[in-house]
Every structure is written in structure tokens, then in C-alpha cells.
N, C-alpha and C positions, 0 to 999 in steps of 0.2 A: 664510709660516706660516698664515695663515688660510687658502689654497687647501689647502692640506695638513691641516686641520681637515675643511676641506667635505667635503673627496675619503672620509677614515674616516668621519666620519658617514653619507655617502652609501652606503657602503659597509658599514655597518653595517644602516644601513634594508635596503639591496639586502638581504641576508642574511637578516634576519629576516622578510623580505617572501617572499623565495622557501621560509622554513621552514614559513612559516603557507601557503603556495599549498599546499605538498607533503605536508601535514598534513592539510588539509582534501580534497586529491585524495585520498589514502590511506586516508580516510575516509568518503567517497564508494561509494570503488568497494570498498570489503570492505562495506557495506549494500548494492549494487545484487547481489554476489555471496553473499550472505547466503542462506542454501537452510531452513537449521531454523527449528526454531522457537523460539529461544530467544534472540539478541541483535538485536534492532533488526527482529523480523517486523512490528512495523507500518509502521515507513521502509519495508523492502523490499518490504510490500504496497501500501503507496502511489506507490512508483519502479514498480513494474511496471504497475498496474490504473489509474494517475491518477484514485483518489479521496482524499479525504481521511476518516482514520479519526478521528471526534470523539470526545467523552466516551464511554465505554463502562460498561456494568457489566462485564460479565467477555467472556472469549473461549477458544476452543477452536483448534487449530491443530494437521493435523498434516501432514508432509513422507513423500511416498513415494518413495526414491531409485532404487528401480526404472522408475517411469514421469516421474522426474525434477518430479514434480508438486506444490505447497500447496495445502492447503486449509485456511481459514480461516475460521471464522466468526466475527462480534463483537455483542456485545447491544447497541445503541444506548443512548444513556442519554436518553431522549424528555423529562424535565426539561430537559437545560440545550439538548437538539437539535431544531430541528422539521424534525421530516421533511421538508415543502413545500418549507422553503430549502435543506435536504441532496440534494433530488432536485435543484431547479431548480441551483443551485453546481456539483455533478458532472457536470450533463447526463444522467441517469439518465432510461431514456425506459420508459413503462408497457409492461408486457408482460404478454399473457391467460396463466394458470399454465397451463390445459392445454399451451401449448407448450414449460414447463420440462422437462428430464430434471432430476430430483435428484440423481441417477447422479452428478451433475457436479459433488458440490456436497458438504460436510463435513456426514456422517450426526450433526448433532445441532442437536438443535429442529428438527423437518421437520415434524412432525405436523400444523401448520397451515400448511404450506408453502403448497400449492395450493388455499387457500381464501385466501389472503392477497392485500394489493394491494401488487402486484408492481411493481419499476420493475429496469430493468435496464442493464448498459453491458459490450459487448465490444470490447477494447483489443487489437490486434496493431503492438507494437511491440517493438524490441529486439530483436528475434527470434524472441522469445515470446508466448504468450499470453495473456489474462488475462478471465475472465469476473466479472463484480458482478450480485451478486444481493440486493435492498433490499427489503423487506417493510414498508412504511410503514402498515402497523396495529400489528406486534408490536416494530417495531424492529430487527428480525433483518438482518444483512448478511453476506452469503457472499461470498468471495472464490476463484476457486479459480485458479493461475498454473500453467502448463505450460511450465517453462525450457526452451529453446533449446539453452543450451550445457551 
């Protein structure tokens, strides 16, 4: 009787164990497939570009399904964030503006783009691509991801 007890409970964990793997895989991979901009673009800008996106004031985000591309931008919220630990934490490495294209990069708040102090990071993984663009005077961070599939 008691081996016959173990056996369902074990069997029961088994079951709920594999409901919570196949829930959270499920979950996973519709945020890494995620293309607009409207459910979980900050998970899927962090799964692609490996930063993390901290307090923000607001953000602008839009998806072109012609050239399969996002572009994001986010206002840092430089209260509760400081830049210094933001650059050094992501590995954001300084970069002179004259070599930015903005071309590349979500047209809003740009105007002080290339007088700004710049740090930057490009990610090729998954198949895609992914450029960061940090503005550590205004707070300003572009993201822009170019999917693969």
C-alpha cells in the first residue's frame, strides 16, 4: 500500500513538473518570437540585444515587417539608474558619434544624438542582429533588432 502511494505522488509531482517545464518553454519561446510592439517588447529586446532595460520614463517602439526590423527607443529614468553602472553591467563600450548612422536607429529624440556621450554594444546572435545605442548624458537608449527568421 505505501509503495502504491509513492508510486501516485511521484507521479503526480512527475506531471505537474513537466506542466510547469512546458509552460514556462511556451513562454519563453512566444517572447523570443515576439516581433511588435506590443506584448513583452521589452523581454524580446533584452533576449535579442543582451541589455537589460531598467526604469524608464516612457518609450517609442516601432516593427517594420518588410525589412523584418525593431526599432526601439527607451528614456532611461537617470533617478533610480546611473548610467556608469548601466554602461559598465551591459558592457556598453564608448563610441565617437561622428561614427554613428542614425539611419539605424528609431527617429525620435535624435536631435542631440551626435553631440551626446555615446556608449554602444553590437550583438550577433540567434541569427540576428542587434545594435544598443546609450546616450549617458540624456539617458536616451536605442535598440534596433534585425530578425533572422
Amino acid at each position: 500500500m505505501k509503495l502504491k502511494t509513492i508510486g501516485v505522488i511521484a507521479g503526480i509531482v512527475l506531471v505537474f513538473g513537466l506542466l510547469a517545464f512546458g509552460s514556462l518553454y511556451a513562454l519563453v519561446t512566444g517572447i523570443k518570437g515576439q516581433r511588435d510592439c506590443e506584448w513583452a517588447n521589452i523581454d524580446n529586446v533584452e533576449f535579442y540585444a543582451h541589455v537589460n532595460i531598467p526604469h524608464i520614463h516612457d518609450s517609442n517602439c516601432n516593427f517594420d515587417p518588410q525589412t523584418n526590423t525593431k526599432y526601439a527607443y527607451f528614456s532611461v529614468d537617470k533617478d533610480k539608474v546611473d548610467p556608469e553602472e548601466y554602461i559598465l553591467v551591459n558592457k556598453l563600450e564608448k563610441v565617437d558619434p561622428s561614427s554613428i548612422s542614425t539611419a539605424d536607429f528609431l527617429d525620435h529624440n535624435k536631435d542631440g544624438l551626435l553631440a551626446g556621450d555615446l556608449y554602444q554594444k553590437n550583438c550577433d546572435e540567434h541569427e540576428s542582429t542587434a545594435k544598443v545605442l546609450f546616450d549617458k548624458n540624456s539617458g536616451g537608449l536605442w535598440v534596433t533588432i534585425n530578425y533572422a527568421e
